[in-house]
C-alpha positions in Angstrom: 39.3 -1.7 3.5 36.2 -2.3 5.7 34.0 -4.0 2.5 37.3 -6.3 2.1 37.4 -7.4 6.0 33.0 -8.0 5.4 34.5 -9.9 2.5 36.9 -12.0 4.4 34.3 -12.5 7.4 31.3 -13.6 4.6 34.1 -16.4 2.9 34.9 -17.4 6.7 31.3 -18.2 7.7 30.4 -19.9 4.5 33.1 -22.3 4.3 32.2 -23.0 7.9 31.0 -27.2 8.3 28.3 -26.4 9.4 27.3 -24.1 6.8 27.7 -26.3 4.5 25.1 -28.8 6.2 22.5 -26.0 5.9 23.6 -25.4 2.2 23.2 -29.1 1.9 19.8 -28.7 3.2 19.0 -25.8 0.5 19.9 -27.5 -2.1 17.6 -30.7 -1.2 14.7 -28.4 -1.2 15.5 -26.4 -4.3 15.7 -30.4 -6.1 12.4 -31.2 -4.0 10.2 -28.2 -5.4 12.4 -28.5 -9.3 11.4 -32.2 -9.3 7.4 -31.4 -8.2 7.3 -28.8 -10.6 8.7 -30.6 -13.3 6.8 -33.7 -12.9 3.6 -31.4 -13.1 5.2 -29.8 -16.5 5.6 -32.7 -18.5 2.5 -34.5 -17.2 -0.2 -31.8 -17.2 -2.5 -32.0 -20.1 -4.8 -29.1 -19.8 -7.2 -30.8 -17.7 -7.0 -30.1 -14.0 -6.0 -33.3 -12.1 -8.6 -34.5 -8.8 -6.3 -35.8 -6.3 -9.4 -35.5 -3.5 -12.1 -33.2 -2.3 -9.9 -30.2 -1.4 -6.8 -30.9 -3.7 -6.3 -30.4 -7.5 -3.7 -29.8 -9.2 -3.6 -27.2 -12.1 -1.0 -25.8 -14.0 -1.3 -21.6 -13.7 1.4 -19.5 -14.9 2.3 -17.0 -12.4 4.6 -13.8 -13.3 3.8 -12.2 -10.2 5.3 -12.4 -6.6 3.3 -14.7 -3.9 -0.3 -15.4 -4.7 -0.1 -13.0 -7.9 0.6 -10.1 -6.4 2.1 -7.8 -8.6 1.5 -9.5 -12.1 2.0 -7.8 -14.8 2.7 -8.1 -18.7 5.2 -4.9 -18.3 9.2 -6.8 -18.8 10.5 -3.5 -17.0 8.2 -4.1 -13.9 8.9 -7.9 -14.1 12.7 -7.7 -14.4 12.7 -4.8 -11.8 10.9 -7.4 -9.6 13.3 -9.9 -10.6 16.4 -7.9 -9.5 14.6 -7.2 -6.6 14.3 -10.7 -4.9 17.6 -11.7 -6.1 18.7 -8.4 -3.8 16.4 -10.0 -1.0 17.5 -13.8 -1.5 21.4 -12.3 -1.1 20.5 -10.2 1.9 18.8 -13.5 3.1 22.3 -15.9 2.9 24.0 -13.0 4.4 21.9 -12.8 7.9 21.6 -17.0 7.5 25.4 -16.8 7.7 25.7 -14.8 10.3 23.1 -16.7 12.5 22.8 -19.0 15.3 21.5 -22.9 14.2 17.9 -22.2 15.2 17.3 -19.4 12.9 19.8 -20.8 9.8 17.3 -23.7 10.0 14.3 -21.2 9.4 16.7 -19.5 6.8 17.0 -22.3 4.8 13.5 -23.1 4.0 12.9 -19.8 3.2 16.1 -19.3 1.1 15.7 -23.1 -0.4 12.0 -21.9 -1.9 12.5 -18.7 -2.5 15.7 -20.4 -4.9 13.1 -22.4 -6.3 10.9 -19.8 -8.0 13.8 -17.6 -8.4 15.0 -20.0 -11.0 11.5 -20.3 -12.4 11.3 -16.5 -13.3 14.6 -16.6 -14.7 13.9 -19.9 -16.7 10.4 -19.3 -17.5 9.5 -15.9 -17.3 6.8 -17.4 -14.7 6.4 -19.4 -11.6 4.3 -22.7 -12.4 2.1 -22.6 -9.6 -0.3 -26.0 -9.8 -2.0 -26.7 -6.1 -5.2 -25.3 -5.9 -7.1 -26.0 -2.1 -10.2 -25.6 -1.9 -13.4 -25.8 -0.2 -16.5 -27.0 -2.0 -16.6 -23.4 -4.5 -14.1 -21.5 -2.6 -10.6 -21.7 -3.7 -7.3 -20.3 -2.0 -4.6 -19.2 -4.0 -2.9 -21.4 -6.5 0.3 -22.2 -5.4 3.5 -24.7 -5.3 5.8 -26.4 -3.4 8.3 -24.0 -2.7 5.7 -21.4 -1.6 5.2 -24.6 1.2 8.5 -24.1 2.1 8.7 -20.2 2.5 5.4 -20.7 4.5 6.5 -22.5 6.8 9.9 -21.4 7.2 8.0 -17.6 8.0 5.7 -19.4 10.2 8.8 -20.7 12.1 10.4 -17.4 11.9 7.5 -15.8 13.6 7.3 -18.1 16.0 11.0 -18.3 17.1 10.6 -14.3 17.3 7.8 -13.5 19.5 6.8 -16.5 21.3 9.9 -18.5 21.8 13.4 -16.7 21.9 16.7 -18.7 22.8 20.0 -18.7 22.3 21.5 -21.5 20.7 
């Protein structure tokens, strides 16, 4: 009876309007980082692209979690991964329902990129990762545009946490 009243209380808060703005808001970025990665699919031609002196793109496939971690050519570790942040991303809606605006804001970025390469590794097998910064010969992590998004949205989160807590 208890996990039927949860039941009831998670349908309540996710047909709530607003909601269904911050769904709204999800979705845009899960089309944002799907239309940047595609466009960098079906334009990249083995040869990395100079866009300025710290910017190129190039295409790496990554079947890893953030920055590589974890890569592997082992399907049971990758689809155990997998399951793993589709557990996470569900947990994720859960406490963005049950939030305050403030924090469903920071939810949503997180939620909206972590969408993004969810559908990649189910799609693909891989993440396209294809932004490499750098710095004359040192070069951070290759990465993409809904890593952006879960960056900043943790950043936020961070912030909002232990420098700046309200109750909105």
């Amino acid at each position: 009876m208890k996990i039927l009243n949860k039941l009831k209380n998670i349908i309540h808060y996710l047909f709530q309007k607003e909601n269904i703005y911050f769904f709204s808001l999800i979705l845009v970025l899960f089309f944002l980082d799907r239309y940047s990665k595609n466009f960098i699919i079906e334009n990249y031609n083995e040869n990395l692209i100079f866009v300025n002196d710290y910017i190129n793109f190039n295409l790496i496939w990554n079947n890893g979690v953030g920055f590589g971690f974890l890569s592997t050519e082992s399907k049971v570790i990758y689809y155990s991964v997998t399951t793993l942040i589709a557990i996470i991303i569900l947990g994720l809606i859960y406490i963005f329902l049950i939030s305050k605006k403030l924090e469903k804001l920071i939810y949503c970025l997180i939620i909206g990129g972590a969408i993004g390469n969810f559908y990649d590794r189910l799609v693909y097998n891989a993440v396209p990762d294809f932004i490499d910064f750098h710095y004359k010969n040192f070069h951070w992590f290759t990465f993409n545009v809904a890593d952006i998004i879960i960056s900043i949205g943790i950043i936020l989160f961070i912030l909002q946490n232990f420098f700046y807590k309200t109750e909105i």
